[in-house]
Backbone bond lengths (Angstrom), bond angles and torsions (degrees), N, CA, C in turn:
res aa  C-N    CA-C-N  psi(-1)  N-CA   C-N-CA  omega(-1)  CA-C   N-CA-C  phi
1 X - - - 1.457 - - 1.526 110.98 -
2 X 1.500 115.12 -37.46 1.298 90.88 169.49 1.398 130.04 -95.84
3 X 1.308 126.06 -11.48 1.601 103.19 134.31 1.309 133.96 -21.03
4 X 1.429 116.83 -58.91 1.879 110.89 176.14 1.270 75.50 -77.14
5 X 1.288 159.88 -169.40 1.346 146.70 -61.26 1.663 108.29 -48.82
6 X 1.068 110.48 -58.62 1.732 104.62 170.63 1.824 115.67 -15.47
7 X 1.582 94.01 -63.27 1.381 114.04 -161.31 1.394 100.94 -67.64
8 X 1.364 128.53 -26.74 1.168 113.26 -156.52 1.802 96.61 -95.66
9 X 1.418 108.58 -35.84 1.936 105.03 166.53 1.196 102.92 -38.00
10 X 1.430 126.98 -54.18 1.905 125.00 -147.58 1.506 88.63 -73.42
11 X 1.430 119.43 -61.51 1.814 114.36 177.75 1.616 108.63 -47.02
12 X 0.647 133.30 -27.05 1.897 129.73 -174.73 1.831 79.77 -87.93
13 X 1.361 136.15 -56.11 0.934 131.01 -166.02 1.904 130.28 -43.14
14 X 1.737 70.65 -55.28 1.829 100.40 169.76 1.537 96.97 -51.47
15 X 1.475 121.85 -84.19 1.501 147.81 -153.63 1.824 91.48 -42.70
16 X 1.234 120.77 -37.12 1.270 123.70 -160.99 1.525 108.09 -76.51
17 X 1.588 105.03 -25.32 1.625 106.24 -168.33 1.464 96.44 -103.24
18 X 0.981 107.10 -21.84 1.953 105.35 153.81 1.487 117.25 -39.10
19 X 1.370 107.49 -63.57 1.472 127.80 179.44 1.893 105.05 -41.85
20 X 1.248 91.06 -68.79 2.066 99.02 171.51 1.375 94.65 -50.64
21 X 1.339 133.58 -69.97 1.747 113.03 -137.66 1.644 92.34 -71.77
22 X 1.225 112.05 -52.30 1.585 113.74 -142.42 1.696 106.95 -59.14
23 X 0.846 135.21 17.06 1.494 138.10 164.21 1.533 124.92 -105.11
24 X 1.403 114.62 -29.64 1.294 134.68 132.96 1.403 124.41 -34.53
25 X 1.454 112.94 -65.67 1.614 106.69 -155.13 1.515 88.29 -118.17
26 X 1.573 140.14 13.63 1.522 132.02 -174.29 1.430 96.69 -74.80
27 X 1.697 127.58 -32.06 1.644 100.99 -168.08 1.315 114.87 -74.82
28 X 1.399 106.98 -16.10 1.510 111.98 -175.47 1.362 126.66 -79.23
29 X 1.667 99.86 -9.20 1.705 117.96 -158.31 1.901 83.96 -105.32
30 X 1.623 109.07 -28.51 1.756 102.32 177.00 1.122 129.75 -70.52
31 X 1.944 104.76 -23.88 1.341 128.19 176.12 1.414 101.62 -83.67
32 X 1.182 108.50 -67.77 2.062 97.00 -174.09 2.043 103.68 -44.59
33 X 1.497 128.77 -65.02 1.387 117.69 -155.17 1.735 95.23 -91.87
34 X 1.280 137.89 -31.63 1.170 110.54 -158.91 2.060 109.97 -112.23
35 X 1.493 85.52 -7.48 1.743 87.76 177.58 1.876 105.85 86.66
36 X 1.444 128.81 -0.09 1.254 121.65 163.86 1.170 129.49 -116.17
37 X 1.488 150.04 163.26 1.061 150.08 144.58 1.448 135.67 -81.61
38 X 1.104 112.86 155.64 1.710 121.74 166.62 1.617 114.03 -52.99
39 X 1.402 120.64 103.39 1.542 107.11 175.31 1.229 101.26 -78.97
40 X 1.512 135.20 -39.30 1.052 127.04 -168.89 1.092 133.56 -102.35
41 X 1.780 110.89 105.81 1.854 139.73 -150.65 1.928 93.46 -74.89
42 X 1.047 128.15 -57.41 1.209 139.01 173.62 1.798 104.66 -34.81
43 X 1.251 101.83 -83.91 1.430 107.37 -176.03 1.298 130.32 -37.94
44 X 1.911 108.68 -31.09 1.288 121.58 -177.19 1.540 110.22 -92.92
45 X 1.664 109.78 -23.17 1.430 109.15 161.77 1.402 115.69 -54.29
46 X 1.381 125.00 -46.72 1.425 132.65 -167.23 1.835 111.84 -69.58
47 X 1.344 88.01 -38.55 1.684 109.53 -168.76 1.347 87.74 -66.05
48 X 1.783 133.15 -51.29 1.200 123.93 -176.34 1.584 135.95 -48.78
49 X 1.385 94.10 -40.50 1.711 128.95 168.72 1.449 122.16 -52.56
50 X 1.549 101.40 -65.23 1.643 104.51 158.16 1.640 131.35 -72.57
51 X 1.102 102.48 -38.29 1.752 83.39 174.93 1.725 101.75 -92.17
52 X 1.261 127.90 16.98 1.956 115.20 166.18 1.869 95.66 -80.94
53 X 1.646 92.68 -30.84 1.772 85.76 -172.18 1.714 120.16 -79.35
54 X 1.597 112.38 -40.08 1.174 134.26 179.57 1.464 95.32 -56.00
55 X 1.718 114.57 -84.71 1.243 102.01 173.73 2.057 144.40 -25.83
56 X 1.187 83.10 -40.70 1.630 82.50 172.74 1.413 120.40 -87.38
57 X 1.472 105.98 -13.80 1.600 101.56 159.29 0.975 135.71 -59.64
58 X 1.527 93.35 -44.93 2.195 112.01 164.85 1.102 106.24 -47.64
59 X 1.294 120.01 -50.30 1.622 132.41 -141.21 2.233 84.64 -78.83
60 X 1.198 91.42 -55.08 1.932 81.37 -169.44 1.489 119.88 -82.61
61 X 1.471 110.95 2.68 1.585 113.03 170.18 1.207 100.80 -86.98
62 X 1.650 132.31 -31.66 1.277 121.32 -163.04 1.580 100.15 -83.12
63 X 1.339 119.12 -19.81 1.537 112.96 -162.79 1.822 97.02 -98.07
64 X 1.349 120.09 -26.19 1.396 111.53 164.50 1.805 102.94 -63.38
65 X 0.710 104.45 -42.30 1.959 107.99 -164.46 1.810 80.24 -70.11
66 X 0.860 151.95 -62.99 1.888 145.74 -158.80 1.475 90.08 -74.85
67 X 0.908 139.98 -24.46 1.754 137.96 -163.18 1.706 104.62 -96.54
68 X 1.630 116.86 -54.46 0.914 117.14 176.09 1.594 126.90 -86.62
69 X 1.329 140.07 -26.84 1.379 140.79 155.17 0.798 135.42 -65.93
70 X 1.461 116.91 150.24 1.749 123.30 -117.83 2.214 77.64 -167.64
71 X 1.671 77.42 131.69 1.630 97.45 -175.18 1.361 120.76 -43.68
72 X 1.219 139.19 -19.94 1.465 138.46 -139.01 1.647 104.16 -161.46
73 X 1.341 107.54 -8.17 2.117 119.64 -179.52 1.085 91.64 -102.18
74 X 1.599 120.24 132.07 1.552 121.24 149.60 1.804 93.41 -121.82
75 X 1.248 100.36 143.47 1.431 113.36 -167.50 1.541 91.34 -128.08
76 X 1.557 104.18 150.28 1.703 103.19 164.79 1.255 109.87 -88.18
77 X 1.259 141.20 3.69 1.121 141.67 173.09 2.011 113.77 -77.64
78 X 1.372 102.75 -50.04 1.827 107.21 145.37 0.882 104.84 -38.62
79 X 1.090 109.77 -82.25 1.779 122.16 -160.08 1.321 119.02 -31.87
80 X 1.316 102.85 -55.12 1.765 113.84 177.53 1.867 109.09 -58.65
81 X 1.529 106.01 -43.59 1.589 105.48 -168.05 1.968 102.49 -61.93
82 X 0.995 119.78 -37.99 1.543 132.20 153.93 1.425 110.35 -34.72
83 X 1.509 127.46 -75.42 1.041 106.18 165.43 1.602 146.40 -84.50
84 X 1.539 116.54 -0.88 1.449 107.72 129.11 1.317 142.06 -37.63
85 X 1.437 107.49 -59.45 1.559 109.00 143.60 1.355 129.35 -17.35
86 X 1.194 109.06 -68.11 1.533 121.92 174.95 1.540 109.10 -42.25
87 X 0.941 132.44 -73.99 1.442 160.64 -115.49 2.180 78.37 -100.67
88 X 1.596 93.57 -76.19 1.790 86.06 179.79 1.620 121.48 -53.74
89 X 1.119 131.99 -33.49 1.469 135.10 148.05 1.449 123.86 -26.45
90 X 1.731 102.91 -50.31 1.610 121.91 160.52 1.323 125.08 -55.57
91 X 0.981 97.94 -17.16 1.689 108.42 -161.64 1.917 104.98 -94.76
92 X 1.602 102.61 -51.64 1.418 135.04 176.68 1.645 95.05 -50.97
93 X 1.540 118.60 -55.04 1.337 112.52 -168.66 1.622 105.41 -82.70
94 X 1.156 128.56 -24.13 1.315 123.19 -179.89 1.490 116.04 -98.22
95 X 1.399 119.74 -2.80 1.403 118.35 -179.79 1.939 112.14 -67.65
96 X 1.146 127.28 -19.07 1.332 141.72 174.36 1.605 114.51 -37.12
97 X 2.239 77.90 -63.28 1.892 90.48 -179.02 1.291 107.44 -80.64
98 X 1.611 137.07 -39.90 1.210 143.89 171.32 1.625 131.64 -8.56
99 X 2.292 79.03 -56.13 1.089 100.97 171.21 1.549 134.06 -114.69
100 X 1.289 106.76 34.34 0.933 113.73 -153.47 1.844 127.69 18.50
101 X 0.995 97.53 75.55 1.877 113.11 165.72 1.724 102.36 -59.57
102 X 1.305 111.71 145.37 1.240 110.63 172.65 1.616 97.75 -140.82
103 X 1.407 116.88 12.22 1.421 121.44 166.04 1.791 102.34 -91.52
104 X 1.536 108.15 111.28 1.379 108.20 177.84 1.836 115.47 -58.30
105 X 1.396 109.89 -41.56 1.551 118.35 -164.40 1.941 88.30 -57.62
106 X 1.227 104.48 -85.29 1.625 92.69 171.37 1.173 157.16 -33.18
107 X 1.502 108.50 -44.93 1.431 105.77 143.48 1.835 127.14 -35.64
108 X 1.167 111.19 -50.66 1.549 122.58 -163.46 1.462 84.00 -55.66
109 X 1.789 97.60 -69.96 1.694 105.79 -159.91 1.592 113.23 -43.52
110 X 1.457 125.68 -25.30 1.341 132.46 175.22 1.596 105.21 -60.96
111 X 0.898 109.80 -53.67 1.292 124.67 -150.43 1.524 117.33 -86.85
112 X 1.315 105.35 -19.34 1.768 108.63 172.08 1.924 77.51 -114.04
113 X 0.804 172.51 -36.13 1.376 154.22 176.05 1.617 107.75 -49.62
114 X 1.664 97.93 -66.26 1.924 86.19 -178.39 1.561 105.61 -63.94
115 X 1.466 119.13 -57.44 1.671 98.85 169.24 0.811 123.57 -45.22
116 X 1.729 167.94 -21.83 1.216 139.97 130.00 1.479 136.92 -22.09
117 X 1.896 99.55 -59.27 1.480 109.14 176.57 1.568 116.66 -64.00
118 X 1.228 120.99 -13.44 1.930 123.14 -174.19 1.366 83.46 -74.95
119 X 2.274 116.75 -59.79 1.607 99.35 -151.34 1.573 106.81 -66.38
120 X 1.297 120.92 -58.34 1.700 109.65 175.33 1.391 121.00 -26.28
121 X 1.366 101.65 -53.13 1.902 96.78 -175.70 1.557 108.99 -60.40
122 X 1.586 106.20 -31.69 1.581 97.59 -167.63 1.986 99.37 -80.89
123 X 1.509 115.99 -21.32 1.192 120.29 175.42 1.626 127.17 -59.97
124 X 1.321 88.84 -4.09 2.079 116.75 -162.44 1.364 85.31 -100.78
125 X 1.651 116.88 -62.05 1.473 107.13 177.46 1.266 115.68 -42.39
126 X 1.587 141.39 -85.16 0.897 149.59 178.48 1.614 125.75 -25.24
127 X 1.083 122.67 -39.88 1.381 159.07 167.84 1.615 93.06 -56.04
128 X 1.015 116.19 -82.88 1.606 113.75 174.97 1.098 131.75 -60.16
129 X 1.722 124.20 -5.86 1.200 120.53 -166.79 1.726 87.05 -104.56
130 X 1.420 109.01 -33.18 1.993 100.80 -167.82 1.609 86.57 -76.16
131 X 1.445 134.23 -31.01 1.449 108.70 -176.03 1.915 117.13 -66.80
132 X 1.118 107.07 -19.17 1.659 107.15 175.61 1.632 104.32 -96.77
């Protein structure tokens, strides 16, 4: 079991550095597979801003939570970084409508990215609660 908990930090881990790159390198990924670009320089400035910060929040709660947990301790202090997790995952998947995105490819990628990162984090909860 704690292997899948392992595994499931590094996937929240991965998903999180998704969040950082893909605003960076998405116009280039619209131009190489779909043949369009980003018209809107503003939006992708902003989009850059919030998910470099969001993302690295994921990115350093999940690596305190793999750094600090310990086979047989459940702390509410874990516990809580899990559901931060949660909550910024929420945020990742709802920032689209929030902000009103009117780039469909991004929106999606927001939106099954933070929905991913909520269910893992909430899968970490669960995971820890049947092991105690």
């Amino acid at each position: 079991m704690k292997n899948g908990l392992k595994a499931i930090h590094w996937i929240i881990f991965a998903l999180a550095a998704w969040v950082i790159l893909a605003p960076f390198i998405g116009d280039d990924i619209l131009r190489l597979f779909f043949g369009t670009t980003v018209d809107q320089v503003g939006l992708i400035g902003m989009l850059r801003w919030d998910d470099l910060f969001i993302g690295l929040a994921i990115s350093v709660l999940g690596l305190i939570v793999v750094t600090l947990e310990q086979p047989n301790i459940k702390t509410a202090g874990l516990r809580a970084m899990h559901w931060l997790q949660i909550g910024l995952g929420a945020w990742v998947a709802t920032a689209p409508f929030a902000l009103d995105f009117t780039i469909r490819e991004f929106t999606w990628s927001h939106f099954v990215t933070g929905f991913f990162i909520a269910i893992f984090a909430l899968i970490q909860i669960n995971l820890e609660d049947a092991k105690h």
